[in-house]
C-alpha positions as CSV (number, residue, x, y, z in Angstrom):
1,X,4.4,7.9,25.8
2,X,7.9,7.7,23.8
3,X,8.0,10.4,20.7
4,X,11.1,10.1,18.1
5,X,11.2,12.6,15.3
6,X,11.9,11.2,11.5
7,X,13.8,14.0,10.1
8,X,12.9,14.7,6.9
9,X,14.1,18.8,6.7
10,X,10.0,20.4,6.2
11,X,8.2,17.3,6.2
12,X,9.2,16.1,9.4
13,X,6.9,14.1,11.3
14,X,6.5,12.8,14.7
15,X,6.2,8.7,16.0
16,X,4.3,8.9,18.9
17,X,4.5,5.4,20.9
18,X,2.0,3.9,24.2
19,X,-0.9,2.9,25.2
20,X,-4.7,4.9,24.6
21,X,-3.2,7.5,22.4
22,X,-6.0,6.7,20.1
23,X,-8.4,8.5,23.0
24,X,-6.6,11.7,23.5
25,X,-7.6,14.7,21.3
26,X,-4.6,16.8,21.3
27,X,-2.0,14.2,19.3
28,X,-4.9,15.7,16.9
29,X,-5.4,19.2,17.8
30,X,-4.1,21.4,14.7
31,X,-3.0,18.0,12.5
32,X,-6.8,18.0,11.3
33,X,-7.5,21.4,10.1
34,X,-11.2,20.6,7.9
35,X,-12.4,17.1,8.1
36,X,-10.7,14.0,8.4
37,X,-11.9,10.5,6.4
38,X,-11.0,7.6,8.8
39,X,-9.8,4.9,6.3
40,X,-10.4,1.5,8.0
41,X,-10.8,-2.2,7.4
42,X,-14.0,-4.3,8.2
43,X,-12.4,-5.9,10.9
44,X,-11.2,-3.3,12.2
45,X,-13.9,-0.9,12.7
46,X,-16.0,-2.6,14.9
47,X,-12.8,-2.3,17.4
48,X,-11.5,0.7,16.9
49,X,-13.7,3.4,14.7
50,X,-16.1,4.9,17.0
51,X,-13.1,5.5,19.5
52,X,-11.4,7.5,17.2
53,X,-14.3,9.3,15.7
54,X,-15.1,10.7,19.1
55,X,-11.6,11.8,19.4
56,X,-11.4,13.5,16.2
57,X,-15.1,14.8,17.6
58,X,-13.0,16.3,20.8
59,X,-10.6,17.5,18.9
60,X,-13.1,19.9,17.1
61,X,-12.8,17.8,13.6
62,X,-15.7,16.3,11.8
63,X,-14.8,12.6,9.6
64,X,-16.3,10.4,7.4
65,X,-15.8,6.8,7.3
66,X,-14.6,4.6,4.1
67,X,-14.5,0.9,5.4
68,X,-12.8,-1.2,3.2
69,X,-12.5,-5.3,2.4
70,X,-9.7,-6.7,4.7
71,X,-6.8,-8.6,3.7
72,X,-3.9,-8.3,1.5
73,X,-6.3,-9.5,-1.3
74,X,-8.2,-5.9,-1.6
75,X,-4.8,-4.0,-1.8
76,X,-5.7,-3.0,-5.4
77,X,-6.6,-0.6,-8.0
78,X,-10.6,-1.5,-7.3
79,X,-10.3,-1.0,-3.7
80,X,-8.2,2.3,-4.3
81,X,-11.3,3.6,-6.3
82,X,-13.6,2.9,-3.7
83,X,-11.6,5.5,-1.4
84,X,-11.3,8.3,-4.2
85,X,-14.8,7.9,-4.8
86,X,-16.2,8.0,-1.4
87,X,-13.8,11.0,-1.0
88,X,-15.4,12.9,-4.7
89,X,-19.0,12.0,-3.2
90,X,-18.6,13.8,0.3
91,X,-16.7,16.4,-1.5
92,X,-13.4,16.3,0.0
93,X,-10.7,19.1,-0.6
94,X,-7.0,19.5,-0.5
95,X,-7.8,20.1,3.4
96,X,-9.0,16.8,4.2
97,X,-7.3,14.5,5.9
98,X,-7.0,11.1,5.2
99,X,-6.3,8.7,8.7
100,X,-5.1,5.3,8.2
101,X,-7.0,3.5,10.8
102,X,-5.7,-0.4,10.4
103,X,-2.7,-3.1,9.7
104,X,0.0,-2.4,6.7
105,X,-2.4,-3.2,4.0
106,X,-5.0,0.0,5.1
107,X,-1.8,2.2,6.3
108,X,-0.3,1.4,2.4
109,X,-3.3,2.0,0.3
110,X,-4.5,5.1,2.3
111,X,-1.1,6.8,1.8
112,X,-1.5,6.0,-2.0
113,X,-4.9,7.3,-1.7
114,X,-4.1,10.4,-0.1
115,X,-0.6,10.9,-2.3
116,X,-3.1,10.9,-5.7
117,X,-6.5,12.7,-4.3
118,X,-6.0,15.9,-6.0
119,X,-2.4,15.2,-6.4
120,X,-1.9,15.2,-2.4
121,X,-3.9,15.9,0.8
122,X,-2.4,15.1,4.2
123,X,-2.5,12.3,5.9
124,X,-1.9,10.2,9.1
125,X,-1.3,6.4,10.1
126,X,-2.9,5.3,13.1
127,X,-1.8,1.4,12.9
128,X,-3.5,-1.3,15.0
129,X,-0.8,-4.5,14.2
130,X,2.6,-5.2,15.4
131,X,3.7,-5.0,11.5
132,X,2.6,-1.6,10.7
133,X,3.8,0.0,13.7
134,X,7.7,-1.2,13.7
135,X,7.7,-0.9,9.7
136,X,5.3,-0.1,7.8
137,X,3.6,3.3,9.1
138,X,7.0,4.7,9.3
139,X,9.0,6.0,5.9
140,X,6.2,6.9,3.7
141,X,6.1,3.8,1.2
142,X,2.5,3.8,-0.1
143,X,1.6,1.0,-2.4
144,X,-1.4,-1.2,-3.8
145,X,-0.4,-4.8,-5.6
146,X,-0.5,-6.0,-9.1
147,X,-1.1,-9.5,-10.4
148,X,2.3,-9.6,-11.4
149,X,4.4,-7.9,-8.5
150,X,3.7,-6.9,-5.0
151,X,4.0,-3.2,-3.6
152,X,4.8,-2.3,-7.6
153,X,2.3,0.9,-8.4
154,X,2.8,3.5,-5.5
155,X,4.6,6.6,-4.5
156,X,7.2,8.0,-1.8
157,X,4.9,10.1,0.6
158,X,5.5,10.9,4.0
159,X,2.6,11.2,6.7
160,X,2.2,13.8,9.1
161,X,1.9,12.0,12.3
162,X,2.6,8.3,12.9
163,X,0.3,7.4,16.1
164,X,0.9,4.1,17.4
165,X,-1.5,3.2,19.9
166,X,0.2,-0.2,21.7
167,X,-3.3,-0.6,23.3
168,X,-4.8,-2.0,19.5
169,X,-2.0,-4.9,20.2
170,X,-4.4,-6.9,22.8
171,X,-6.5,-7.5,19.8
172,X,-4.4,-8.6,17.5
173,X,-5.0,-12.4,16.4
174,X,-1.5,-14.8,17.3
175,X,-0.8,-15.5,13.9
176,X,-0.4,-11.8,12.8
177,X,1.3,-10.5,15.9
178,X,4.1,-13.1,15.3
179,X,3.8,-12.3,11.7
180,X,4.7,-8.7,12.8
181,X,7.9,-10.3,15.1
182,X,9.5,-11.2,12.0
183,X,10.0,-6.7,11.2
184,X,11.1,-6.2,14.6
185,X,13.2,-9.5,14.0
186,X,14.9,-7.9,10.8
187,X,16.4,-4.7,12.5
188,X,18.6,-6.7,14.7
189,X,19.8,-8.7,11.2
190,X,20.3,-5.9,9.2
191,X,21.4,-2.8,11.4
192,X,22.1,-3.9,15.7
193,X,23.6,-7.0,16.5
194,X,23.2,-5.9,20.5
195,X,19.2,-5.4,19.4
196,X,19.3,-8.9,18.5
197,X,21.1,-10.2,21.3
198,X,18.3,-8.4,23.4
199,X,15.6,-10.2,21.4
200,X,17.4,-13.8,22.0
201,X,17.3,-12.8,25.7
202,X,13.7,-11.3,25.6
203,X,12.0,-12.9,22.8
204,X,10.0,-15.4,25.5
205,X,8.3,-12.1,27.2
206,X,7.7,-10.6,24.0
207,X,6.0,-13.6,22.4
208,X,3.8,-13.5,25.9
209,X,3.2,-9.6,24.8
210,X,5.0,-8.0,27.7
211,X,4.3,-4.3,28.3
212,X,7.5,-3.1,28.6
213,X,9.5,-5.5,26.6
214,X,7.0,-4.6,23.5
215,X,7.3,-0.9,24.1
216,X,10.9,-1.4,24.2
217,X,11.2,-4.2,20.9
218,X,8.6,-1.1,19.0
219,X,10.5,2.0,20.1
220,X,14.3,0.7,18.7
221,X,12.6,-0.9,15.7
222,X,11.4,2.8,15.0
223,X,14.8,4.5,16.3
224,X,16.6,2.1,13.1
225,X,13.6,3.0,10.4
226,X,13.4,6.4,11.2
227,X,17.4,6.6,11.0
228,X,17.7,5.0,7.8
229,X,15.1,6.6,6.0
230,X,16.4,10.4,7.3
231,X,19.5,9.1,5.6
232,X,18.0,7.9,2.4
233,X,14.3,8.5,2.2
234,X,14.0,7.0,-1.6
235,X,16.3,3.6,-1.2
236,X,19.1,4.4,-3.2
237,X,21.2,3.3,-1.1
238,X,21.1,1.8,2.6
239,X,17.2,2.0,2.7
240,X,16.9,-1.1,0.7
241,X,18.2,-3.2,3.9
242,X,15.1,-3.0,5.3
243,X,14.4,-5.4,2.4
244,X,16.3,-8.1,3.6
245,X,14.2,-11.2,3.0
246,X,11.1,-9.4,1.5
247,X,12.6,-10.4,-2.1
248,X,12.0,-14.1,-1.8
249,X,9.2,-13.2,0.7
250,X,7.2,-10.9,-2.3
251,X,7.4,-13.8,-4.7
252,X,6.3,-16.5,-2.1
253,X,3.3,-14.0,-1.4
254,X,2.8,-13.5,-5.3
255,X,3.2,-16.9,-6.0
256,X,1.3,-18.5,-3.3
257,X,-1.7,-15.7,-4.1
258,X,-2.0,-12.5,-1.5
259,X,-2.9,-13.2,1.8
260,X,-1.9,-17.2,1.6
261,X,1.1,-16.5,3.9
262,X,1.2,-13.2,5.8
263,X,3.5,-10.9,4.5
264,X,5.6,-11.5,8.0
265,X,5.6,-15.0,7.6
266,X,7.2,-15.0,3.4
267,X,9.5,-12.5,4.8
268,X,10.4,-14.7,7.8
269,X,11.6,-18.1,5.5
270,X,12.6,-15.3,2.7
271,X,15.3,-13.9,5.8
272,X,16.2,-17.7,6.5
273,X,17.6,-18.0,2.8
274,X,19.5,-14.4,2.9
275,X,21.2,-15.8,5.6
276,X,22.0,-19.7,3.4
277,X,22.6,-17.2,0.5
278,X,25.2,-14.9,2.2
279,X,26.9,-18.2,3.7
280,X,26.7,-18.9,0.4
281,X,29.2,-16.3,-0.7
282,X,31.3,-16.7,2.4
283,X,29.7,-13.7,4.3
284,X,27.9,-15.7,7.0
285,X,29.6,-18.6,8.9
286,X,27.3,-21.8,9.4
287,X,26.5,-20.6,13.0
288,X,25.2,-17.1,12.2
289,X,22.6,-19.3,9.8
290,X,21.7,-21.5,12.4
291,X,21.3,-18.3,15.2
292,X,18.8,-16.4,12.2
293,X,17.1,-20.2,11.6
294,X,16.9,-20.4,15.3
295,X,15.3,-17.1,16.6
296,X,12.6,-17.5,13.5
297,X,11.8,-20.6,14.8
298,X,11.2,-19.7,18.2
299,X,9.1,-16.8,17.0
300,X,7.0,-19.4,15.6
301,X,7.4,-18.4,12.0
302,X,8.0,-20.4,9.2
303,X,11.8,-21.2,8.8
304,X,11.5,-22.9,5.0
305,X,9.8,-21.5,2.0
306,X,6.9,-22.9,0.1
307,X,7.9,-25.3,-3.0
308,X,6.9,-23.2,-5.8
309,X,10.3,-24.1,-7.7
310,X,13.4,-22.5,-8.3
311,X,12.4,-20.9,-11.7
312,X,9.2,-19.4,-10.3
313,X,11.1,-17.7,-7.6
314,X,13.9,-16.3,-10.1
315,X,10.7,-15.5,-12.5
316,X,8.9,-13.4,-10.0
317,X,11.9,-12.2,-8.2
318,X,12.8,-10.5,-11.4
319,X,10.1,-8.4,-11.0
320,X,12.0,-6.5,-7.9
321,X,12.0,-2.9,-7.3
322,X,15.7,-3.4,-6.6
323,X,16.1,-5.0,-9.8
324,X,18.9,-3.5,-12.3
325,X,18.9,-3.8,-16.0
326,X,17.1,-7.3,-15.6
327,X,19.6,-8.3,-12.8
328,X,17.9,-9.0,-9.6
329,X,20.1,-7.2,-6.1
330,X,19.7,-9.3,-2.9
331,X,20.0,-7.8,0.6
332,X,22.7,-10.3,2.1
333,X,24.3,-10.0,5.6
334,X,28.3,-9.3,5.9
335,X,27.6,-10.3,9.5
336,X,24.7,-10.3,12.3
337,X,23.8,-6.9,12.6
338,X,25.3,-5.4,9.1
339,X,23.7,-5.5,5.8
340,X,24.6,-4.5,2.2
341,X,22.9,-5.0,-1.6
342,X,24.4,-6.8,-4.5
343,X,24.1,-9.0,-7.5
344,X,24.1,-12.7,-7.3
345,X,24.8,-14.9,-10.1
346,X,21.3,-16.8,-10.7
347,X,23.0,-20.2,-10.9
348,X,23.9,-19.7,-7.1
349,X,20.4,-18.6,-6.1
350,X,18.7,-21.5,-8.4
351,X,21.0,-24.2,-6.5
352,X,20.0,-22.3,-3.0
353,X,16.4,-22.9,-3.8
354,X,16.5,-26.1,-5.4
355,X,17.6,-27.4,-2.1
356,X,15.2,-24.9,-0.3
357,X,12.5,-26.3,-2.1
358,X,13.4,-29.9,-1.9
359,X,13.6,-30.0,1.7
C-alpha cells in the first residue's frame, strides 16, 4: 500500500493507494465514529456494496445504503435530494458519515451532500474508476450540474480519507478506464515533463492495466494533485492547471448533453486544442502539438472535438468558473510539462474552432 498525505494544516487527510483496501477494517477504525451511509451507484453496488458494508461491520460501524441513478445525467439537484432525504428519514446526525462508494459523479455529489447536511458531516471517498482516483477523490471539489454549466453549484470541502482500492480497476468497462487515462495524461502536460516521457514509454502496459505500471501512473498523478492543492486549495492561482482542457471539454459535455462523451474523453480533444491554442500564441512549437495529439491518440481517446460550432463553444465556455468579468481564462501550455492561465482574444479561439470544427 502507498499513503501520501494532502496537507491541508487541520484538515489533513490521507490517500491511501493498492489493492483490497476496500476489505480491511482498520483504514476505518476511528474514521467512522456513529454510522456511516454508503453513497453508491446502481452499477456499482452489486460489485462493490456488501464488501464494504461488512468492513464497515468489522470495523464496529453500522451503515445505511442510498443507491443512486448512474451516470453523469443524475448529477443534479433531484438526485442530491434523494441523499438528504434518505439521510432526514434514517435520522442521520452531524456524526454520520457519508462514504462515497463509486466513479467521479457519486465521489462529487456525496461531498456536496455531506458539505450541506446540517451544514457539514464527514465524509470519505472510496472511488472505483481510474478518473476519480488520480483526480477527482483528491482536493475536495464537490459539485452537481446545471442545464446551463457543468460542476457550477458546489462547494470546496475536503474528505477525511481518500481510499483508493486499485482492485475496483478490473471492473471497470474499456471505454471509462481510458476515459480516466486522459487525468493521469494531464499531469504530465501541465506539471512533469519526465512523467510524460514515462507515460510515452509505458503507456502500452498501462493501456493492458499493468499492476505496477498503474500503481505507479495513480501514485504520481496523486503526488502532483495533492501538491497543487496544499499550495492553493481554492484555485486562485496554480490550481486551475488542473483545468487544462476541461474548458472546451465542459462545453462539449454541456453541449453534446451529460454523459454523451465521458467527461475524460471532452477533456481529452478539449487538451488537443489547448495545445493548437498555445501554438497559437507562440507558446507550443508544432511538434509539442503533434506529441499531446499523438499520446491521446494512442490512448484511444478522441483527438478532435464534436462540431457543435464555434459560437456555441464561446457561448458555453462563457459560463467558466475561471471566467473574469465576462472574459473567459484558458489553461495554455508554455511548454510540455508547464502550465499557466490567461485571457485569449475570442477572435483567436473562434478561428481555432472554426477549423476544429470543420475538420
Amino acid at each position: 500500500m502507498d499513503e501520501l498525505r494532502v496537507d491541508l494544516g487541520e484538515r489533513s487527510y490521507p490517500i491511501l493507494i493498492g489493492p483490497g483496501l476496500i476489505d480491511e477494517p482498520a483504514h476505518f477504525s476511528g474514521r467512522v465514529p456513529a454510522r456511516a451511509a454508503i453513497v453508491t451507484s446502481e452499477r456499482i453496488a452489486p460489485l462493490y456494496l456488501a464488501r464494504l458494508r461488512s468492513t464497515l461491520a468489522r470495523a464496529g460501524s453500522d451503515s445505511i445504503d442510498i443507491v443512486l441513478p448512474d451516470g453523469e445525467s443524475a448529477k443534479t439537484w433531484q438526485t442530491l435530494d434523494q441523499v438528504h432525504t434518505a439521510l432526514l428519514r434514517a435520522r442521520g446526525d452531524r456524526r454520520t458519515t457519508l462514504i462515497a462508494l463509486g466513479g467521479g459523479v457519486i465521489g462529487d455529489l456525496t461531498g456536496f451532500a455531506a458539505a450541506t447536511y446540517q451544514r457539514g458531516v464527514p465524509f470519505i471517498q472510496v472511488p472505483t474508476t481510474l478518473l476519480a482516483q488520480v483526480d477527482s477523490s483528491v482536493g475536495g471539489k464537490t459539485a452537481i450540474n446545471h442545464a446551463l454549466g457543468k460542476n457550477m453549484i458546489g462547494a470546496f470541502y475536503q474528505p477525511s480519507l481518500v481510499l483508493a482500492d486499485t482492485g475496483t480497476l478490473a471492473s471497470l468497462p474499456e471505454r471509462e478506464y481510458r476515459s480516466g487515462l486522459a487525468e493521469v495524461i494531464k499531469y504530465g502536460f501541465i506539471r512533469d515533463a519526465g512523467f510524460l516521457d514515462w507515460l510515452e514509454a509505458n503507456l502500452d502496459a498501462l493501456l493492458r492495466r499493468d499492476p505496477g505500471v498503474l500503481s505507479h501512473a495513480i501514485r504520481r498523478s496523486c503526488e502532483i494533485k495533492a501538491e497543487i492543492v496544499a499550495k492553493d486549495e481554492r484555485e486562485t492561482g496554480m490550481r486551475a492547471w488542473l483545468n487544462l482542457g476541461h474548458t472546451f471539454g465542459h462545453a462539449i459535455e454541456a453541449g453534446l448533453g451529460y454523459g454523451e462523451w465521458l467527461h475524460g474523453e471532452a477533456v481529452a480533444a478539449g487538451m488537443v486544442l489547448a495545445a493548437e491554442l498555445s501554438a497559437r500564441l507562440s507558446h507550443l512549437r508544432d511538434a509539442d502539438v503533434a506529441r499531446v495529439r499523438g499520446l491521446i491518440a494512442r490512448a484511444g481517446l478522441p483527438v478532435a472535438p464534436p462540431a457543435l460550432g464555434a459560437a456555441r463553444y464561446l457561448e458555453l465556455m462563457r459560463i467558466d468558473k475561471k471566467a473574469e468579468a465576462g472574459a473567459i481564462r484558458y489553461v495554455l501550455l508554455s511548454r510540455l510539462g508547464e502550465a499557466f492561465v490567461a485571457p485569449v482574444p475570442d477572435r483567436t479561439v473562434t478561428e481555432l474552432l472554426q477549423s476544429a470544427c470543420a475538420a
